[in-house]
N, C-alpha and C positions, 0 to 999 in steps of 0.2 A: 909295425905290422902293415903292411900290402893293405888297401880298403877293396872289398868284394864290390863287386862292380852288381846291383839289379835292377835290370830292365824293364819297366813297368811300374806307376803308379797307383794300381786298380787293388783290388783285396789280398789278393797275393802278394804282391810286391811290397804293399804297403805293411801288410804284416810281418815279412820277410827282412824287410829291410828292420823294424823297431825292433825282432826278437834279433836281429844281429848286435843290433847296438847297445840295447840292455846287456849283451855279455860282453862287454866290450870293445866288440870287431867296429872298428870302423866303416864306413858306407857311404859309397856314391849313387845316389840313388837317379838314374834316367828316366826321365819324361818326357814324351813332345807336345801335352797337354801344356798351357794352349794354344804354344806357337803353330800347330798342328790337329787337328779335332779329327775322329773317328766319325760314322754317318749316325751311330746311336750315343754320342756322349754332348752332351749341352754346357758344360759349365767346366771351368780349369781345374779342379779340383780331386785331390785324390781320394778315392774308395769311391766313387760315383755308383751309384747304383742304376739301372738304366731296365730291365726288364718289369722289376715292382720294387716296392719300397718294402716286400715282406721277404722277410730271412725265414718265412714258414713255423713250423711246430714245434713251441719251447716247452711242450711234455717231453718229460722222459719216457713214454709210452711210446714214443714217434724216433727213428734213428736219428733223425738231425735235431729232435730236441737233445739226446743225448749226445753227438758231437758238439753242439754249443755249451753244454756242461761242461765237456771237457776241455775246451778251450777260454772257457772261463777259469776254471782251474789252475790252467796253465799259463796263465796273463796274458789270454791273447788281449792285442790294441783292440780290432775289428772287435770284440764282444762288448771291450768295458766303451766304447763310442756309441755301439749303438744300445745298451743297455740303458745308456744318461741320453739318450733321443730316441727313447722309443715312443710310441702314440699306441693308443688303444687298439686292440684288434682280437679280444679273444684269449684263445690259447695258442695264439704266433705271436711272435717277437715281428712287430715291425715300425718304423721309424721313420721322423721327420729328414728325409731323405738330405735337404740343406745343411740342417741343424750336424748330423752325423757323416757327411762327407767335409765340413768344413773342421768341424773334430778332429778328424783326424789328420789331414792335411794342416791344421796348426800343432799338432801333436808330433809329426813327425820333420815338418818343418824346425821345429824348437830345439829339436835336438843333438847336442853337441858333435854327436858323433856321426852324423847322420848330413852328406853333403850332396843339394838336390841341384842337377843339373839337367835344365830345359832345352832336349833334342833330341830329335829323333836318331835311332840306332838302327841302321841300313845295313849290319854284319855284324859277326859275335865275335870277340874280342880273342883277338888269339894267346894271347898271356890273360895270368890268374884266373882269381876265384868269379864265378856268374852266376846269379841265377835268373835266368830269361823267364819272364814274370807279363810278357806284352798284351796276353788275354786272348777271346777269341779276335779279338777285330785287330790283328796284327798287321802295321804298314805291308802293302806288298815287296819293298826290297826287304826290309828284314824278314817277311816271310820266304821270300826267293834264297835269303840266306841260312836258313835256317831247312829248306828244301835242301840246297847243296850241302850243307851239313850232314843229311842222311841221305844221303844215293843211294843207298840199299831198301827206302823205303819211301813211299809216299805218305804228305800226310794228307789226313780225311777233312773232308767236309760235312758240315751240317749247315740247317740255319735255322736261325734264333728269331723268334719276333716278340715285340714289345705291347704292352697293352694304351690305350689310350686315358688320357687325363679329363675331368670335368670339374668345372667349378659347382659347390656345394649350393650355391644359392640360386643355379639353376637346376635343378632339379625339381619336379614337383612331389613337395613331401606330401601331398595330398591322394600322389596314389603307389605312395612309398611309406617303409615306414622302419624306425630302427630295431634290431634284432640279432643277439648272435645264437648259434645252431645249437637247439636245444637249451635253449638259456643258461649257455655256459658265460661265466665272464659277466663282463658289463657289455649292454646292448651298443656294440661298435660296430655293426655294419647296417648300413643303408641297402635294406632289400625292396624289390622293385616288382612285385607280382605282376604275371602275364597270365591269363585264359585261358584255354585252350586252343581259343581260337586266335588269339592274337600270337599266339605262341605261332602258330601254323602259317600263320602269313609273316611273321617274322622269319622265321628259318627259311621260306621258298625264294622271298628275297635275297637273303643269306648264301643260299646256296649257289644263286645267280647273278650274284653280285659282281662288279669287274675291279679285277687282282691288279695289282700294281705290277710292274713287270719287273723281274728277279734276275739276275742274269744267270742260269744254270738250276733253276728250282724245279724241284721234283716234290709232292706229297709225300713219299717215302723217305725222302732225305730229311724232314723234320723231324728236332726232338721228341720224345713223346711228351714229356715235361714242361714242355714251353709252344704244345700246335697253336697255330691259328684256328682261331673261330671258327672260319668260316671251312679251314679242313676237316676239322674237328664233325660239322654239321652236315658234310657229304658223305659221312659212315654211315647214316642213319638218322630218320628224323627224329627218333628218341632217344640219340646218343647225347647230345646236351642236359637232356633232363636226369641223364647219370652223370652226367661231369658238372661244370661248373653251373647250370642252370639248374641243376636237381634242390628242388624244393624240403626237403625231411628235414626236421626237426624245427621249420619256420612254421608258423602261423597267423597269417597276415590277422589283427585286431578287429580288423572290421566285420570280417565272416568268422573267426573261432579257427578254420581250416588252413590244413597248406593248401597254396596256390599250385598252379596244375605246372608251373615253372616259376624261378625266382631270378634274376641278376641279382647278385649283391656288387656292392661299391664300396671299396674302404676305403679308409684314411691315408692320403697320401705326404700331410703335413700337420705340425702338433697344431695348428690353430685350424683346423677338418676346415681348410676355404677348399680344399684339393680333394678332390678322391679319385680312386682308381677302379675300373670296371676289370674285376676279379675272373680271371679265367678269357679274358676279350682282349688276348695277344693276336695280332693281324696284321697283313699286309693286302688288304685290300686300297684302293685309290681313296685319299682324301674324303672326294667328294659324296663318295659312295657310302664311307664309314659315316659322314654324316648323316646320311638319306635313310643306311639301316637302320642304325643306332639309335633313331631319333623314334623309329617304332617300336623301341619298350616303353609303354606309356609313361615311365614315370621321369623318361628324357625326351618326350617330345617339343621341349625346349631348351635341351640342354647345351650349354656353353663349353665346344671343347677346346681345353686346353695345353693338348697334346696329341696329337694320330698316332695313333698306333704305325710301329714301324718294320722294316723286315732287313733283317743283315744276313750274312754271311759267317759262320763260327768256322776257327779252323782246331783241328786236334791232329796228336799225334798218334802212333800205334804206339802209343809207350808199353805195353806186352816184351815188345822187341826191343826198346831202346833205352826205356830207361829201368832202375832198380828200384827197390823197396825204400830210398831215402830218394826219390828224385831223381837221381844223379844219373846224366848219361853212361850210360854200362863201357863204351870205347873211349868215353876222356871224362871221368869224375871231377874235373875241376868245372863241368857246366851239369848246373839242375834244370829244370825245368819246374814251373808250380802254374797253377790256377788253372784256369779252363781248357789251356790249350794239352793237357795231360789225359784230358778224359774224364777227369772230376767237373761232375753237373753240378752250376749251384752255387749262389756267392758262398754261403758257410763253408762248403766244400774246397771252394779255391782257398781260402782263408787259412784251413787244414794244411793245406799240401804247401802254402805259402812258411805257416808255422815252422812243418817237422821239416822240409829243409831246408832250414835257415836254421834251428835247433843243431841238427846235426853237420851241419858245415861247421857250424861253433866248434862241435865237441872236433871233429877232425881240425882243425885250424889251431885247437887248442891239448892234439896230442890226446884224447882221451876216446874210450871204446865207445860207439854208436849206442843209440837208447834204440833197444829194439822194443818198439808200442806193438803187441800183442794183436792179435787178430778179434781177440776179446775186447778191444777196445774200438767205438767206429775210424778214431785218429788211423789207429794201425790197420784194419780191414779197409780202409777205404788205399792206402798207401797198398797194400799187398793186392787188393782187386786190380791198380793201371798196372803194376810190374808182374801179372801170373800169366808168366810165359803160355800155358793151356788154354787161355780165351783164344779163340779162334777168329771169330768176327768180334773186333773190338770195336765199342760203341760205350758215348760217353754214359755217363752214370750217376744219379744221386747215392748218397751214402742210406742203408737200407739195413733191416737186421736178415735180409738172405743173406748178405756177405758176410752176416759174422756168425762165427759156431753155434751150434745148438748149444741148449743148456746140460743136455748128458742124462735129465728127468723131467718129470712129467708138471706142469703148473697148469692149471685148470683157467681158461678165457685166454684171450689174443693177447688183452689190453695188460692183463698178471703176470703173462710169460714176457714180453718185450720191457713192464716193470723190473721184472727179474734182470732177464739179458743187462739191462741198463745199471744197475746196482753191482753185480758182477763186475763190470764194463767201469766204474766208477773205482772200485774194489781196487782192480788191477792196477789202476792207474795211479794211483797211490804209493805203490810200491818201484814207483821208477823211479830212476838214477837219469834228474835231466840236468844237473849241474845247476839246480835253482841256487843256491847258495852266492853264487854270484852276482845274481840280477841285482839291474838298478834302469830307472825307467830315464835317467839325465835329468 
């Protein structure tokens, strides 16, 4: 058998490439990592994580906790890696970011079937099986190529920014103190109470602060999933204290009360020397991120370890061009997976890396497609990039608006999306995915 050629080393790829080889499809898997480096990846290694080290909400109450269910179920690599390097953080799944990219890239390196070749890919292969897996930060020839590939369409632009790093031993825990939200979990986040008033001279700096220059950045053209800070703080001076600053359910020790705002910092490695300022993805100048950053009291000294960064995402109208398995709708021997489809969200690229590379199997091996139900988030989030009716397409986390109602009535949020999720679990059970086969080499 021919070996399917994928492009990409990142969660997509990576996962794409292991579910091929477990069914026994051979694999040449491409990388230019690290003869080559993107502006947001630091180290050679496959499944890099680079916005945060958290994979978000592993309740089934939460849509992507129920996506990782399912793809725990279904042997994704990406789950069981970061599952054996996860670090504390509540009720998200998130992980020693080293520890689970070196996982997996010794994982898929090891095996037999599975043959990694370091270069960059500047055009899509005109024979065979592909699935173009390059992420958002795709080389500009292969994104030029993959441009000419669809003449009938442009693809979109967004952009992504990254939050910054801090060493744990600068911070001062004296006017910090550990806590998670509502005392769910074990106390894993480092919260950082601000005043009112320090709150207030925080954010005017914030709002005034000077931006790194972007070439083609608009406020508008940000994810809403991934803004910057300091966008974030031009809507409103108490839009922070709804989003990532919002104090409920903390109670700094020292007064009994929540603080009038909070930063939290979590974990960004299993030995917590690392943490990550939560919700403080930016692309403001270096030296500015220092100077604001340094006025939440409880980093007035603090050691960074990282600048927050600002890139460039690209995505396709895949509405148009591709299908409900990936697959370009005008030549099915090319899919497309991960970010650049319009699935927001490593778990999400993970997904779209999965089902096609599942389903090139079952075609390559002659048997009918597993069609994953809209009741489940795997197949809702696959049916939201290919529903030819989205109009303005715009990328996406996986969510329970894209999956069906329940048909009846269940009383609270938190009881109805338990449901959804059980259901969603239900279904998935009774699929025909050719497990019978699997073997990890």
């Amino acid at each position: 058998m021919e070996p399917v050629t994928v492009i990409g080393g990142g969660l997509a790829g990576s996962e794409a490439a292991w579910q091929l080889a477990r069914r026994g499809i051979p694999v040449v898997l491409k990388e230019m990592k690290p003869s080559k480096m993107t502006p947001a990846h630091h180290t050679p290694w496959f499944g890099e994580l680079v916005c945060s080290n958290s994979l978000r909400s592993d309740q089934l109450e939460n849509a992507v906790g129920l996506l990782k269910e399912e793809l725990r179920r279904m042997g994704s690599l990406i789950l069981s890696c970061a599952d054996t390097h996860r670090v504390e953080a509540g009720g998200a799944l998130a992980v020693d970011r080293h520890g689970f990219a070196q996982a997996i890239t010794q994982r898929i390196q090891s095996h037999p079937l599975i043959t990694v070749v370091e270069e960059e890919v500047t055009r899509l292969p005109e024979q065979g099986q592909v699935i173009v897996a390059s992420g958002p930060l795709t080389s500009d020839p292969l994104a030029q190529a993959i441009q000419d590939f669809f003449p009938e369409s442009h693809p979109l632009n967004f952009f992504d920014a990254a939050a910054p790093l801090v060493s744990f031993e600068s911070v001062d825990m004296e006017s910090a103190f550990f806590a998670s939200r509502y005392d769910k979990g074990t106390p894993d986040y480092i919260n950082c109470p601000m005043t009112e008033e320090e709150y207030n001279a925080f954010w005017t700096e914030l709002c005034h602060a000077q931006e790194a220059e972007v070439h083609g950045f608009e406020d508008k053209h940000v994810f809403e999933g991934c803004m910057p800070v300091e966008v974030m703080a031009r809507r409103g001076i108490q839009t922070l204290c709804y989003g990532p600053l919002k104090p409920r359910g903390l109670k700094d020790p020292k007064t009994g009360k929540e603080p009038f705002a909070v930063v939290q910092l979590r974990r960004d490695n299993a030995d917590g020397t690392i943490y990550n300022l939560v919700g403080f993805q930016t692309h403001l100048k270096w030296p500015e991120q220092k100077r604001v950053f340094s006025m939440i009291p409880a980093l007035k000294n603090a050691e960074f370890l990282r600048y927050g960064v600002m890139h460039r995402n690209t995505y396709l109208d895949s509405p148009r061009l591709l299908d409900r398995y990936y697959r370009v709708k005008k030549e099915p021997r090319i899919c497309f997976a991960g970010q650049m489809t319009g699935v927001e969200g490593y778990v999400e690229s993970t997904a779209s890396g999965f089902l096609a590379a599942v389903e090139l199997a079952r075609r390559l091996e002659g048997k009918a497609p597993v069609h994953f139900p809209q009741e489940t988030a795997t197949g809702a989030l696959a049916l939201y990039i290919s529903n030819e009716s989205v109009v303005d397409f715009q990328p996406m986390n996986v969510n329970f608006g894209i999956i069906p109602p329940l048909g009846y009535r269940v009383k609270g949020k938190r009881n109805k999306n338990a449901e959804l999720s059980r259901r969603a679990l239900e279904a998935l059970e009774g699929l025909d995915a050719g497990t019978e086969t699997l073997t990890d080499g």
